[in-house]
C-alpha positions in Angstrom: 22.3 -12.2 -12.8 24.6 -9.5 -12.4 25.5 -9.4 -8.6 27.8 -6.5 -8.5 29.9 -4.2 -10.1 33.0 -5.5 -8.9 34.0 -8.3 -11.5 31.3 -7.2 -13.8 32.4 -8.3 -17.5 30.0 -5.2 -18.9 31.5 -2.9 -16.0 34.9 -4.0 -17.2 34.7 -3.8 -20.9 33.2 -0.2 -20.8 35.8 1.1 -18.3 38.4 0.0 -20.1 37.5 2.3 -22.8 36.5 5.6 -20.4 39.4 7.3 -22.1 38.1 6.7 -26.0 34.1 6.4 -25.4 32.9 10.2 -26.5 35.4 10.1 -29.6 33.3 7.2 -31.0 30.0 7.9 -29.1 28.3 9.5 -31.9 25.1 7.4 -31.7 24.9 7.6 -28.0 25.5 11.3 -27.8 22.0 12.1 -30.5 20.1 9.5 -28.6 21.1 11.5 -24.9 19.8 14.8 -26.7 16.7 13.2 -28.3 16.0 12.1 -24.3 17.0 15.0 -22.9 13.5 16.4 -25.1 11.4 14.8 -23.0 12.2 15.7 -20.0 9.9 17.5 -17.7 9.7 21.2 -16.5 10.5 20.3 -12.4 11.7 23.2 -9.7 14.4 21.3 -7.9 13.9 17.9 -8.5 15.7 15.0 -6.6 17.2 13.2 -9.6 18.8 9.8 -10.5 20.4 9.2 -13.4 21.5 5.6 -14.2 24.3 4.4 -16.2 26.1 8.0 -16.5 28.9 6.9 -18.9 30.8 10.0 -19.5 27.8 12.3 -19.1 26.3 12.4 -22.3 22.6 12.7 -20.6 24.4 13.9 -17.2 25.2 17.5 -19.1 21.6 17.4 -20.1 20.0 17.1 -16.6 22.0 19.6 -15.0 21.5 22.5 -17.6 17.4 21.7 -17.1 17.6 21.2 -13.4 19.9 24.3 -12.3 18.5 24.3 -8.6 18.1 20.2 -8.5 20.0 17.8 -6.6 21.6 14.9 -8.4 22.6 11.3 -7.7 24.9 10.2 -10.6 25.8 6.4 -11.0 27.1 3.7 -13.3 28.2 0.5 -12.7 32.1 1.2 -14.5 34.0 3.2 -11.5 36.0 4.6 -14.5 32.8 5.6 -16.3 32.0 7.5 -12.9 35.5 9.2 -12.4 35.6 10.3 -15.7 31.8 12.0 -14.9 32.7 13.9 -11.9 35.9 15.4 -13.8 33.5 16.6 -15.8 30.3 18.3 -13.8 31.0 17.9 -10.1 30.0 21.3 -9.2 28.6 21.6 -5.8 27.6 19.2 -3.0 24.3 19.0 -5.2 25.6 16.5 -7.5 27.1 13.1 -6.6 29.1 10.4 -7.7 28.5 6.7 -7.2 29.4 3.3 -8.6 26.5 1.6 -8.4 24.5 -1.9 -10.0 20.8 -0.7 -10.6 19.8 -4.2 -11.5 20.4 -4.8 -7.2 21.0 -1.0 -5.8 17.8 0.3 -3.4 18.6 4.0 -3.8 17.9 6.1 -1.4 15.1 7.6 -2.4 12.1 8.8 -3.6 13.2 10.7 -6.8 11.3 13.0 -8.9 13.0 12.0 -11.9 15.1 8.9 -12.8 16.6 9.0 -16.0 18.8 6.1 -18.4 20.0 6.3 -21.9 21.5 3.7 -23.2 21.9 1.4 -20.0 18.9 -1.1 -20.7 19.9 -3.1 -23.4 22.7 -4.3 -20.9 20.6 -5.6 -18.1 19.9 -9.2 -17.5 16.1 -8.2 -17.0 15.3 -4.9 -18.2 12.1 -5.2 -17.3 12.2 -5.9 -13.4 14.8 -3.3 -13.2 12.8 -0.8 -14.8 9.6 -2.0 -11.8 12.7 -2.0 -9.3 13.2 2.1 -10.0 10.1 3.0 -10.6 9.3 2.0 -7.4 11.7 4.8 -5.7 9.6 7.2 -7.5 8.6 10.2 -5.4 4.5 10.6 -5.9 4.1 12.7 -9.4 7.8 11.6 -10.3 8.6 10.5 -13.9 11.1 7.6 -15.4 12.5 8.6 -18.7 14.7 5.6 -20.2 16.3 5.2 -24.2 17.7 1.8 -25.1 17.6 -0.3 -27.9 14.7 -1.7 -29.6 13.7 -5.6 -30.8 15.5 -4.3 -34.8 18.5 -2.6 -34.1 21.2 -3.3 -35.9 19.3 -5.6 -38.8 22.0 -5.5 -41.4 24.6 -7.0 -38.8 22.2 -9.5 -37.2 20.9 -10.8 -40.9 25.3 -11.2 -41.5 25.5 -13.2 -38.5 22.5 -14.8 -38.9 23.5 -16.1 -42.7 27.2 -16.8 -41.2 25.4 -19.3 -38.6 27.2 -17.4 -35.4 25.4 -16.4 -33.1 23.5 -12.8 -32.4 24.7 -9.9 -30.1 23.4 -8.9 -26.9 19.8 -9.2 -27.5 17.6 -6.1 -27.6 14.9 -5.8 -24.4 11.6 -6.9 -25.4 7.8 -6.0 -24.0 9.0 -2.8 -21.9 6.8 -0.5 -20.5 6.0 3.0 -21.5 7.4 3.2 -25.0 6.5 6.5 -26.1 8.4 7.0 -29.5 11.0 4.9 -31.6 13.3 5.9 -34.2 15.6 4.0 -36.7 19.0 6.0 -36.8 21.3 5.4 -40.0 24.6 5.7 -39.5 27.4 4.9 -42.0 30.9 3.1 -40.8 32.2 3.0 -44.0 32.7 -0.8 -43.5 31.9 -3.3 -41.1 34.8 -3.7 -39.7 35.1 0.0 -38.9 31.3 -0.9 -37.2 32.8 -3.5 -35.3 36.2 -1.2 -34.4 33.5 1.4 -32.9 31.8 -0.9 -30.9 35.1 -1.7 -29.2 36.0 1.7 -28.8 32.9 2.9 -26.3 33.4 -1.3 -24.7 30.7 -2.5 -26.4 31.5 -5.1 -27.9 30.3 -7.7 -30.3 30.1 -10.8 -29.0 30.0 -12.6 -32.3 33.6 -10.8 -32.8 35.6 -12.9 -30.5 35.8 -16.2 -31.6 38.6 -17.8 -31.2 38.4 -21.6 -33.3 39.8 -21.2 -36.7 35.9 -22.5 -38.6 34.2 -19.7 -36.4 36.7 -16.8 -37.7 36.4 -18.3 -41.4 32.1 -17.2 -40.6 33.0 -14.3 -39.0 34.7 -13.2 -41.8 32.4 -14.4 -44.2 29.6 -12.3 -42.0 31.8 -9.5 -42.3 31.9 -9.6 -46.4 28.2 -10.7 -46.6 27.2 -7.7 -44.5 29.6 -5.0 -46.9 28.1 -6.8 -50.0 24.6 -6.3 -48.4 24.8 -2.9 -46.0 28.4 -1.0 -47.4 29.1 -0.1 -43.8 25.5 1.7 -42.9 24.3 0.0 -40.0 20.4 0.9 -38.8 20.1 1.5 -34.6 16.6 1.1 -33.6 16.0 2.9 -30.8 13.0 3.7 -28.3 12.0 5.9 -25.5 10.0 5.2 -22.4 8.3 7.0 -19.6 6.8 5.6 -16.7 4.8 7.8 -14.2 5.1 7.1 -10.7 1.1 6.6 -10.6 1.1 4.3 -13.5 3.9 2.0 -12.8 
């Protein structure tokens, strides 16, 4: 279990790359806009937004919720910094570093928003309990992450290569509302892989360092151009839990 932010592996790898996450956030940026769809019509909602990044969703919030007031937070303080630069505005909005796997907010909150964030928790699915809990009565959770497919050409690579698999996709959450499979093309997979490192997300499969488990990464690598040519499919869903149905 993640216990806090400080010495965080995930916290470290994506803060490292604060400066060149939005250049290679393509992905990430159409799944925060998809989100940002479902979000309800509120007058001045008390919101939380979890796992900020650089503000892909964060923009989204604050142009629906012009009279709301805003806790901002992700476990990166780079990620964070990088936010506030970007939308602090008034004493409305605010800035925290923050794990949400072990944070009690100070709630209750109309709306709690993630995109993105899930697939990186230890136990998506008692986190998920965790904030709904801080749920004002009539108050929504909207969350994106990955789904139980995504990234099928890669995994089948690996899979044939006998390394391991990535960071496994959450399974059994609650209040899927939608899914979509999103095809993007890399061009190659090692351009796939170069992306992930860019936005700190990186493969785990890609850092062997014994001499047999580069020879299969790099026969993954060909197997996966033979099979995919550099289009990778992200499977992604969307969730909503209502405070009354948690």
């Amino acid at each position: 279990m993640i216990a806090s932010a400080h010495g965080n592996p995930v916290a470290a790898a994506f803060g490292r790359k604060a400066a060149t996450y939005d250049a290679n956030a393509e992905l990430q940026a159409q799944v925060a806009a998809r989100l940002s769809e479902y979000l309800p019509k509120i007058d001045a909602p008390r919101v939380l937004e979890i796992g900020c990044g650089t503000g892909l969703l964060t923009g989204h919030l604050l142009s629906a919720y012009r009279d709301g007031n805003f806790l901002i937070t992700d476990i990166a303080p780079q990620m964070v910094e990088r936010c506030r630069r970007k939308f602090a505005r008034s004493e409305d909005v605010r800035f925290a570093v923050a794990n949400a796997q072990i944070r009690n907010f100070r709630g209750p909150f109309d709306l709690i928003a993630s995109s993105m964030v899930m697939q990186w928790f230890d136990d998506a699915r008692a986190t998920l309990k965790k904030l709904a809990d801080q749920l004002a009565p009539g108050g929504l959770l909207l969350y994106a992450t990955t789904g139980e497919d995504n990234l099928a050409e890669w995994s089948a690579a690996l899979q044939a290569a006998k390394l391991p698999p990535g960071r496994p996709s959450p399974v059994g959450l609650p209040g899927i509302a939608s899914e979509e499979r999103i095809v993007i093309d890399y061009g190659s997979t090692r351009d796939f892989l170069r992306s992930l490192k860019a936005i700190g997300a990186n493969s785990p499969s890609a850092n062997f360092r014994s001499s047999s488990s580069t020879a299969r990464l790099r026969f993954a690598i060909r197997l996966s151009d033979a099979r995919a040519h550099g289009r990778m499919t992200w499977h992604i869903v969307y969730g909503r839990i209502d405070a009354e149905n948690e």
